[in-house]
N, C-alpha and C positions, 0 to 999 in steps of 0.2 A: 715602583716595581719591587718587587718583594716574593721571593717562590722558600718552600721548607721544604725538603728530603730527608726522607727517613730511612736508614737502615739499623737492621737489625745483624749481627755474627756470633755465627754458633760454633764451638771447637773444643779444641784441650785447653785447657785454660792456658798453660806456660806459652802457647803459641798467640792466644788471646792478649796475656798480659807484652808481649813485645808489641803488638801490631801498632797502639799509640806514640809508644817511643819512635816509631820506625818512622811513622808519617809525618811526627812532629822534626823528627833528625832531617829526614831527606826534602821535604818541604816548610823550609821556614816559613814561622808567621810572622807576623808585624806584633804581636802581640801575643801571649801567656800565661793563662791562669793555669795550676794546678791544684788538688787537694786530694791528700791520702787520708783515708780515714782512719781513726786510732788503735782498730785491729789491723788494718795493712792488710783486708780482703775487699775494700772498693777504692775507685779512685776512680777523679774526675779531673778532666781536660777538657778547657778552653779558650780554642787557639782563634783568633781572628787573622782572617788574611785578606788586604788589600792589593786590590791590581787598578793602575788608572790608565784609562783607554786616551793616549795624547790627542787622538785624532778628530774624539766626540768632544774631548775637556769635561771627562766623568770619571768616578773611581767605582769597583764594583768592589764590594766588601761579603764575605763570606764568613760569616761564623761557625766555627763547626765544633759544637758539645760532645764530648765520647766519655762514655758511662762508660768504665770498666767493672765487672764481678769476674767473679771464678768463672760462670757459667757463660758469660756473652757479654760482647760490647754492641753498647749501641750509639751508634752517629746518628745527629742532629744537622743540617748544613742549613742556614737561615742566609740566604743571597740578596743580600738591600742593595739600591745606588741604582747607577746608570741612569742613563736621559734617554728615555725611548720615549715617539709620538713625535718626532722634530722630522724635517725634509734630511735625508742622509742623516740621522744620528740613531742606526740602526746598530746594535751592538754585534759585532762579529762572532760568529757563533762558534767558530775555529776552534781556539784552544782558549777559551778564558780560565782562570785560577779556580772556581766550581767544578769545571770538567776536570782538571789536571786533581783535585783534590777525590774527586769518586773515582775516575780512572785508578788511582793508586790505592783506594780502597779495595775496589771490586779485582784488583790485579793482584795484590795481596793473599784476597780472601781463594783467588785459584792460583796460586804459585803455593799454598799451605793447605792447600784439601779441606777450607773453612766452609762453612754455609753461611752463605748472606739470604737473607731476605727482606724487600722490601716494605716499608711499610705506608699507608696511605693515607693524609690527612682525611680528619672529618668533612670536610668543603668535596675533597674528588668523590667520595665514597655518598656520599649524597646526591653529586650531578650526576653518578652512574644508573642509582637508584631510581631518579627523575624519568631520566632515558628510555 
């Protein structure tokens, strides 16, 4: 099981350059890459974050890439793991750490007057096509 989300946020940049800090601060990851580039106008973050479901005996791991520029950040969210297809080992769709990590994006992006927008892999943009 494997799904990618895409966004895209558009704003003032000083309010663009906290938004990574913020998400990385109030939702720790399991893990942390950084890189500022040698003029100190991009920077990249990537935070893995791990949640394991006791009840399936599964861990759902989340990577989530944020591009920083002046002009707009862009999230990445790459969601592996879990054990779907088994009798009851149906992931609970409640609050996993995927939801908790775009909820605090998208709440971010309207607590600061940012524009998010989506973006759509190649694979959906094709079956819509299909249709």
């Amino acid at each position: 099981m494997s799904s990618t989300t895409k966004y895209v946020v558009f704003g003032p940049s000083e309010t663009l350059k906290r938004m990574a800090p913020t998400l990385i601060g109030d939702i720790k990851p399991k893990h942390l890459y950084e890189y500022t580039s040698s003029d100190e106008k991009e920077q990249v973050y990537v935070a893995v974050y791990e949640e394991y479901e006791k009840q399936i005996n599964a861990s759902i791991t989340v990577t989530c890439i944020i591009e920083c520029t002046g002009k707009q950040n862009r999230f990445e969210l790459v969601t592996t793991g879990g054990r779907m297809g088994f009798r009851g080992s149906s992931l609970s769709e409640e609050n996993t750490i995927e939801n908790e990590v775009i909820d605090y994006i998208l709440d971010f992006a309207k607590r600061f007057g940012l524009t998010i927008q989506e973006q759509k892999t190649e694979e959906e943009e094709e079956k819509e096509e299909k249709s």
